[in-house]
N, C-alpha and C positions, 0 to 999 in steps of 0.2 A: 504494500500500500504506500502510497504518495505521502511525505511526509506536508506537502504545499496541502493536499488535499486534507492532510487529520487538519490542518494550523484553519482550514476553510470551516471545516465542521467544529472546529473549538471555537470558531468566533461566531458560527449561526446560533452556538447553543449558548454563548455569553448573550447574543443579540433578544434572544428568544427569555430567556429571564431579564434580558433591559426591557423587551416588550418594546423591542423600536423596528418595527411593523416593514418599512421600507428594507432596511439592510436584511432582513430576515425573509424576504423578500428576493432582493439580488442576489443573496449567497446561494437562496434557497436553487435559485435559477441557474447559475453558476456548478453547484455543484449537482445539475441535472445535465448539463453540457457534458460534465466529466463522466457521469456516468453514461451517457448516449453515445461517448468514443468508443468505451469500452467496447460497445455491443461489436458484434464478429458479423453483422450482416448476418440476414435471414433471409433463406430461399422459398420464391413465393411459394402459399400456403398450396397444397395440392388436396383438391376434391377428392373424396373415396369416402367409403363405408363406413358408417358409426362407429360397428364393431372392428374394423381396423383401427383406429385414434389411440392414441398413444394413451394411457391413465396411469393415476399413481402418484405419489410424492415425487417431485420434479419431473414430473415428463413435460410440463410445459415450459420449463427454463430455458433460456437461449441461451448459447454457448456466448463468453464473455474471455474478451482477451485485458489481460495486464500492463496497464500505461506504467512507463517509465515516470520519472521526476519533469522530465525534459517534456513529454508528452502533456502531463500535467499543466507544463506550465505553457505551455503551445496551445492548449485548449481556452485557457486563461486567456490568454493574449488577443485570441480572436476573438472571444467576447467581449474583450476590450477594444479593439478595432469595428466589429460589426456595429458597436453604442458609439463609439467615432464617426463612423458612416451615418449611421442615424442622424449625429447631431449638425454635419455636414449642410446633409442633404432640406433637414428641419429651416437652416439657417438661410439655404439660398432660396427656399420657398417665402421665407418672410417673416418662417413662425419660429422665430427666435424665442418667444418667449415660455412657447412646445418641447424649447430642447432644456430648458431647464428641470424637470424629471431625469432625464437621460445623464446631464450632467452628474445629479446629485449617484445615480447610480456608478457613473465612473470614479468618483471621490471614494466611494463606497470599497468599491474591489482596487483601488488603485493602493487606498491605504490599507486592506488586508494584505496585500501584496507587501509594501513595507512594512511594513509588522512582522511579514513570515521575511524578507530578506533580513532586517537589523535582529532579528531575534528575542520582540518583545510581546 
């Protein structure tokens, strides 16, 4: 496991007893990014028999590969860039003042991010 990713889930759970609704919010989203890398792709679902389907504790789990650190924080980043893009695009339409949500999300994961790099 990513150590970027526990420092992501120790700040959702400090956020979540601050009960500040927003960051718990972005991390929440953030750390659904990291978990939808994971996923190993799924080959469409194929038609057939009832009594063929798989049952049982885990038969419907999807096979799940292991992100590096590096991965981790690549997933990060593009969540950080796609909320950059947002705010771009918010700005040259006019609605500057649309991307202020957006922002506060960037502040949000930028200083989790400093937090897990200085070590606090």
């Amino acid at each position: 496991m990513s150590d970027l990713r526990d420092h992501l889930r120790a700040e959702l759970r400090q956020a979540m007893r601050d009960r500040d609704r927003d960051t718990v919010r972005v991390l929440r989203s953030v750390l659904g990014a990291i978990d939808n890398a994971e996923s190993d792709g799924v080959a469409a679902p194929r038609a057939g028999a009832v009594e063929a389907s798989a049952i049982g504790v885990g038969a419907a789990e999807a096979a799940r590969r292991e992100l590096t650190d590096a991965d981790v924080r690549a997933v990060v980043e593009a969540e950080l860039a796609e909320r950059a893009d947002s705010i771009g695009e918010l700005e040259r339409a006019g609605h500057g003042a649309a991307a202020d949500p957006v922002r506060a999300e960037v502040a949000v994961i930028r200083g989790a991010l400093d937090r897990f790099t200085t070590g606090r």
